[in-house]
N, C-alpha and C positions, 0 to 999 in steps of 0.2 A: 504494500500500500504506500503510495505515496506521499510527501509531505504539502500540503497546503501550505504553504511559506506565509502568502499575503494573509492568511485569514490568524496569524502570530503576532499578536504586538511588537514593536519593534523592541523595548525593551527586555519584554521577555526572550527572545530570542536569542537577544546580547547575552542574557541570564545565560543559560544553554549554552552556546560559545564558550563563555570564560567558565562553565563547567567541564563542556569538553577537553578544555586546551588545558585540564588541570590536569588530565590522563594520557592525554597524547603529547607526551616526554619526548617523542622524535620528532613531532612536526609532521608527521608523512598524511594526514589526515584519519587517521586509523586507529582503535584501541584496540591490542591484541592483550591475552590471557597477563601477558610477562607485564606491561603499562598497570592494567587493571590490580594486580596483586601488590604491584608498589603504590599504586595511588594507597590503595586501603593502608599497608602499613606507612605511608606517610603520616597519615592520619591516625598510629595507634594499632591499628585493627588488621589482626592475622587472620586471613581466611586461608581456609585449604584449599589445595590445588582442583579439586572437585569441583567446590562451591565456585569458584572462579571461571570455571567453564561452563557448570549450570547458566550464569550469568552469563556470560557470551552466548549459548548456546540460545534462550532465552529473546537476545538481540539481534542476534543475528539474523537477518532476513536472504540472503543472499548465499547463508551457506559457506563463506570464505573462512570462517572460524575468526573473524574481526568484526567491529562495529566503527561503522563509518557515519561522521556526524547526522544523516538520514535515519540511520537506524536509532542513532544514539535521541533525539528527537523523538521518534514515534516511543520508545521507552520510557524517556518523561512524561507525553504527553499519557500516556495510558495507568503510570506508577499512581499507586494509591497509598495516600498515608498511613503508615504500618501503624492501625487503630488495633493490634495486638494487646498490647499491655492497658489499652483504654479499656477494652469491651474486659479483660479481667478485672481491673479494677470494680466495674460493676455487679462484679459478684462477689466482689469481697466485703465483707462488714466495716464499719466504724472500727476506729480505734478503742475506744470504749469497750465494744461487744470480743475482738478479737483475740486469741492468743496471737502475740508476735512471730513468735517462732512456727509455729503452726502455720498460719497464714504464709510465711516465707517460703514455705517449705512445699508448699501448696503450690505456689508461685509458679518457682520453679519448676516443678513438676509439669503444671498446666503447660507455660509456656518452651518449656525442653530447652532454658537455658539454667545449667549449672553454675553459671560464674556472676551470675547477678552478686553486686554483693548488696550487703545490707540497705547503702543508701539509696542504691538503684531501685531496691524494692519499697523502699519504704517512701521514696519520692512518686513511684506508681501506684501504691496504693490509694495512700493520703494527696496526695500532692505538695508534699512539703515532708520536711526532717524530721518533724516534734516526736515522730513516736518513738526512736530512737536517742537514747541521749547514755552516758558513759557517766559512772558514781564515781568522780576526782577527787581521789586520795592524796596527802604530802606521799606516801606508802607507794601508791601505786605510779606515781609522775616518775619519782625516782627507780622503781624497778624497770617500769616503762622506757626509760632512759637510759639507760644502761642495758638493756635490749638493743635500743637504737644504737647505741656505739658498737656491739657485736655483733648488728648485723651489716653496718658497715665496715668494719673490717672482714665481712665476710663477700662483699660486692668486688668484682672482679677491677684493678685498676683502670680497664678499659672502659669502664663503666661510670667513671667516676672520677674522670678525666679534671673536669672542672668543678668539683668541688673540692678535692687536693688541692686544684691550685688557688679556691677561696680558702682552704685551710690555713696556705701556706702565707697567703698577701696577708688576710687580718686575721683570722684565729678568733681573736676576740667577737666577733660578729656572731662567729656560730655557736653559741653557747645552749644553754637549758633551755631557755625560753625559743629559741629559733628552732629548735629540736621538738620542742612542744608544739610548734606550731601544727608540725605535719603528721605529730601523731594525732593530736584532735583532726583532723582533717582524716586520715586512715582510722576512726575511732579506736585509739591506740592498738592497731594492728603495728607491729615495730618493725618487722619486714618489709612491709609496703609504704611505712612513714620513710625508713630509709630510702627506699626507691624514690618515691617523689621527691625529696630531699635530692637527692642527685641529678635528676632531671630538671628540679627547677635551677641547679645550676648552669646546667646544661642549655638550658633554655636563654639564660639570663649572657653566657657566653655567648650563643648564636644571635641574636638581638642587639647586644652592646657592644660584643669586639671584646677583644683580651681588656683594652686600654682604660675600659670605662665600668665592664660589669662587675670589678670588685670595690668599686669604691661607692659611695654612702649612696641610699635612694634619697637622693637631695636636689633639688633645683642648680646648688653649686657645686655639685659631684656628678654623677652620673648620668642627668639631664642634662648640664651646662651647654651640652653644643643643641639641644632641643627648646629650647623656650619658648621661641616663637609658634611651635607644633604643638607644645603645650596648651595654647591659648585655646586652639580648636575643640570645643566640647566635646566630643567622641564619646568620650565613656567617664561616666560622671558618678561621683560619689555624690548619693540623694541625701544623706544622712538622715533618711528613715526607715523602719522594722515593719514588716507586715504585722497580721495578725497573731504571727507564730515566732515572732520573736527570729525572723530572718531579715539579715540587710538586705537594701533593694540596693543595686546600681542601675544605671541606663546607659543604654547605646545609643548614640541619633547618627544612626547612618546618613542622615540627609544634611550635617553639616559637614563632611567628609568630604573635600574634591581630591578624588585621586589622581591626577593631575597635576596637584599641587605638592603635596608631600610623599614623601617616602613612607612607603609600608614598614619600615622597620622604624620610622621616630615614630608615627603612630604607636607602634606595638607597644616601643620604649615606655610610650603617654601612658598604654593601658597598664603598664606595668606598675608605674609612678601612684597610680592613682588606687589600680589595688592594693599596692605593698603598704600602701601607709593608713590603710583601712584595719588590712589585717595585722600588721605589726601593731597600733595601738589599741588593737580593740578588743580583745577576751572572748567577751562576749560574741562577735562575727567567728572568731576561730571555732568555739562551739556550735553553733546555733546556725549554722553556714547561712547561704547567700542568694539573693534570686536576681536574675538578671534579665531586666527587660530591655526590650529592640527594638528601638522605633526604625520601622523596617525603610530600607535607601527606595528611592522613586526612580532613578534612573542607573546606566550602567555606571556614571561617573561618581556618582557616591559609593558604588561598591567596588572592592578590592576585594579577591578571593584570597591573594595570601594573607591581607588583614582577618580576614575571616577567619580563613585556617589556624593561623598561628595561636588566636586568641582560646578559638574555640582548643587547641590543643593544650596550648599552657593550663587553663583552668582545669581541663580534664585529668590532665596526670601531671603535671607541674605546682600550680599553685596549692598554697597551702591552708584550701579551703573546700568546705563540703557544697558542692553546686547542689542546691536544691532542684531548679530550673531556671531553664531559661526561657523568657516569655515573648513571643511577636508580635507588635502591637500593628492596628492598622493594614494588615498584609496586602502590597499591592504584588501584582501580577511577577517580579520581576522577586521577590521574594518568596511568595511562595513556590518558584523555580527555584531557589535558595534552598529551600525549608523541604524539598524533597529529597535532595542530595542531602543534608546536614541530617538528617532523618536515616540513609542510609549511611554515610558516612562514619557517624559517629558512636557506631555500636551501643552500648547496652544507653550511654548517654542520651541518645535519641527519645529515649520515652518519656526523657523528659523536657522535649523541645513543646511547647506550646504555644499553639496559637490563638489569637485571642482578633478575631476579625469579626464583619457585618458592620448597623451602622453604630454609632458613638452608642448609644443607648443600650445593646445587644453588648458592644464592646468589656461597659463598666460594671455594666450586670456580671458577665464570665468573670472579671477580673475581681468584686467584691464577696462573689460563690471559693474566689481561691483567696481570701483575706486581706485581700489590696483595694481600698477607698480610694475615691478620686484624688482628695491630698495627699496622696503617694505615690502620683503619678503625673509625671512632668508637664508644665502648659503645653509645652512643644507636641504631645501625646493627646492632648484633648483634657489634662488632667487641670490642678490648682496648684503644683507643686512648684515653687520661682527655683530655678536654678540660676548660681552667677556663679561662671565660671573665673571671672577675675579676683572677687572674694574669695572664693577659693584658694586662688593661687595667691593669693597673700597672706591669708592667714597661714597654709604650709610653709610659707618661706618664711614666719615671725616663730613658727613653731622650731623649724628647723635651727632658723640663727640662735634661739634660742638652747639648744639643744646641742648647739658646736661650742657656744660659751661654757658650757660644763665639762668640756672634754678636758 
């Protein structure tokens, strides 16, 4: 079957494109099995050699054992939201009525994935973290921590490239509480606190460059060549708590011209702006985090490696519990977005939500999952003022203040 090209928005279409061209690594027009299996682990996500030709096979229309942007198109256009983990939720009870573990267990079962972990289930249940929370011990931080040290020493150097070498520049940076961060985030799982731990070095390396990722998340450190990309709202700390006692940040894809900046000062920006959320705030390291998207209108607000990089750091990098992440307003060119990041993002997908129709229908969804209108940015249709210059002043009196005591 054919593609009707003209009867595809133009935007959408561009959508599509710069999904395509995220898999097709050689430029030849074409994604075969070997593109398809690296897009996925770029992203995180090991699939088997099977499942990766199911999926070609699937696309293929032509029989060549490749999918070419025609094919790759009629697969969008046909993909249906993996409402998996939704239609279970609705046979699952209340928090209240539930056993936890039961219900998890349940889950899994129903859905034939084994590796769900806890928050993946309990953000698809509930839609949110509460029902899960960890009894903080002085007792158990310290056992916990001293796990974490053993299992890094048990991570292979290759692995851990760049946190050696944050060991070795400041030391002092990594301490207890930096260590704490990522076991609250892995609900002190200390093997996987460690892994994250190492990736978000990893991460913080590939973004800033040796010269810049070891030194202070500060305006006059690590920013310093970014100030002016600073400015741009991108991804904003709302400083407010749903109903459940999770921070909300915001994405405005639609003040973003990619065109203008680098996807990697951007990144920096989101970095800046999470780190100093969760370094000061206890309560977000517990209680993690929901992050809404006010979804980009055309292709020049959107950047796919902005995307990616972001959506990867919080997933197995930063050192916080994603509750979800919300799409506010979805036009056509994001919900071509919201298909792929749906596939994309493994077990994290189920907790991609969209929250579209018109404004009325919108804040309805949005107050059924704990979020009032004043929790939701003017820009969104919400009451919430964000000033981004405030902001960034009060950080930098936080910060001067904070070099004075060194």
């Amino acid at each position: 079957m054919a593609v009707d090209y003209d009867s595809i928005p133009e935007e959408e279409l561009q959508a599509m494109k710069d999904c395509f061209a995220l898999f097709d690594t050689n430029k030849d027009g074409m994604i075969d099995a070997e593109e398809l299996q690296a897009g996925f682990e770029e992203f995180g996500q090991k699939r088997r050699r099977s499942s990766i030709i199911r999926m070609i096979d699937q696309a293929d229309k032509d029989d060549n054992q490749k999918v070419d942007f025609e094919e790759f198109v009629l697969l969008m256009k046909e993909a249906e939201m993996d409402g998996t983990v939704e239609r279970a939720m609705a046979t699952t009870k209340s928090p209240e009525e539930v056993d936890a573990e039961q219900a998890e267990k349940e889950l899994r079962k129903r859905l034939n994935r084994p590796n769900l972990t806890r928050d993946d289930i309990n953000a698809s249940i509930y839609g949110n973290l509460s029902g899960v929370r960890v009894s903080e011990t002085p007792e158990l931080i310290s056992s916990k921590i001293r796990m974490f040290d053993e299992e890094i020493s048990q991570i292979k150097e290759g692995k851990k490239k760049a946190f050696l070498i944050a060991m070795e520049k400041n030391p002092d940076k990594i301490d207890d509480k930096h260590k704490l961060m990522f076991l609250r985030a892995e609900l002190f799982n200390s093997k996987k606190a460690a892994a994250r731990c190492c990736r978000h070095w990893d991460f913080l390396l590939d973004i800033f460059g040796p010269e810049k990722a070891f030194l202070p998340m500060t305006q006059k450190g690590a920013l310093r060549d970014d100030l002016e990309t600073l400015k741009v709202p991108f991804y904003n700390d709302t400083g407010v708590k749903d109903a459940y006692g999770q921070h909300m940040m915001f994405i405005d894809f639609r003040s973003n011209d990619t065109t203008k900046y680098d996807y990697r000062a951007i990144c920096r920006c989101v970095m800046y702006v999470l780190w100093n959320r969760l370094e000061g705030d206890e309560e977000v390291q517990m209680n993690g985090m929901v992050v809404q998207v006010f979804s980009p209108q055309s292709p020049r607000t959107w950047n796919a490696k902005i995307s990616r990089n972001v959506l990867l750091y919080l997933r197995y990098g930063a050192p916080v519990r994603l509750a979800s992440i919300h799409g506010l307003h979805p036009t056509r060119l994001f919900k071509t977005m919201f298909r792929l990041a749906r596939i994309m993002a493994g077990e994290l997908g189920s907790r991609i939500k969209i929250f579209g129709g018109s404004t009325e229908e919108v804040f309805a969804k949005l107050k059924a999952a704990g979020i009032d209108k004043d929790k939701v940015a003017e820009k969104a249709g919400g009451t919430l003022v964000l000033d981004r210059e405030k902001y960034l002043r009060e950080r930098l009196a936080v910060e001067e203040e904070e070099e004075k005591k060194l």
